[in-house]
N, C-alpha and C positions, 0 to 999 in steps of 0.2 A: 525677257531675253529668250529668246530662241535656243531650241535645243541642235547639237551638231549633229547631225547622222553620219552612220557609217559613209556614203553615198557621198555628202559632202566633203568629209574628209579626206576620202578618197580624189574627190577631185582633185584637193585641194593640193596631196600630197604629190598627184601628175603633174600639177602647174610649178610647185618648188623643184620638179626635179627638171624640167626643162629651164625653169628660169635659172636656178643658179647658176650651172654651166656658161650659156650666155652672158651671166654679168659677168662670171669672171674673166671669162675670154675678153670683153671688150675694154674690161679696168685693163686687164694687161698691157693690151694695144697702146692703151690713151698712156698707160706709165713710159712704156718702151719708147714714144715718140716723143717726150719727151724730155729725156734723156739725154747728156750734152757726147758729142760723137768724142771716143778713146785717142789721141794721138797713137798711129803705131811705133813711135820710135820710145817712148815711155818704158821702162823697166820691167813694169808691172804686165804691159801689154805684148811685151816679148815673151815675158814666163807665161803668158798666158798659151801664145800662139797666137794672139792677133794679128788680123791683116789689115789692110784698108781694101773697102770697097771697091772691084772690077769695074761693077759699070750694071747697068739695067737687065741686061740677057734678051733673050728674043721672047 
């Protein structure tokens, strides 16, 4: 077995710190889309302050 150098650890500890960022951002994405969309007229989504979606924007 090979021994670890500082050098590679090093690397190694650059590629954890870009990647985990990234993965979390995109789990979130993938949870948030699907997601079943609030009625606003719901109880829960009044004490919230929810709205329903406007529209796309420019």
């Amino acid at each position: 077995m090979n021994k670890l150098t500082r050098r590679d650890l090093l690397g190694l500890s650059a590629v954890a710190l870009v990647a985990a960022p990234t993965l979390a951002l995109t789990s979130r994405f993938a949870l948030a889309s699907d997601a079943p969309r609030v009625d606003p007229g719901d109880p829960q989504a009044k004490a919230l302050g929810l709205h329903a979606p406007v529209g796309k924007g420019r």
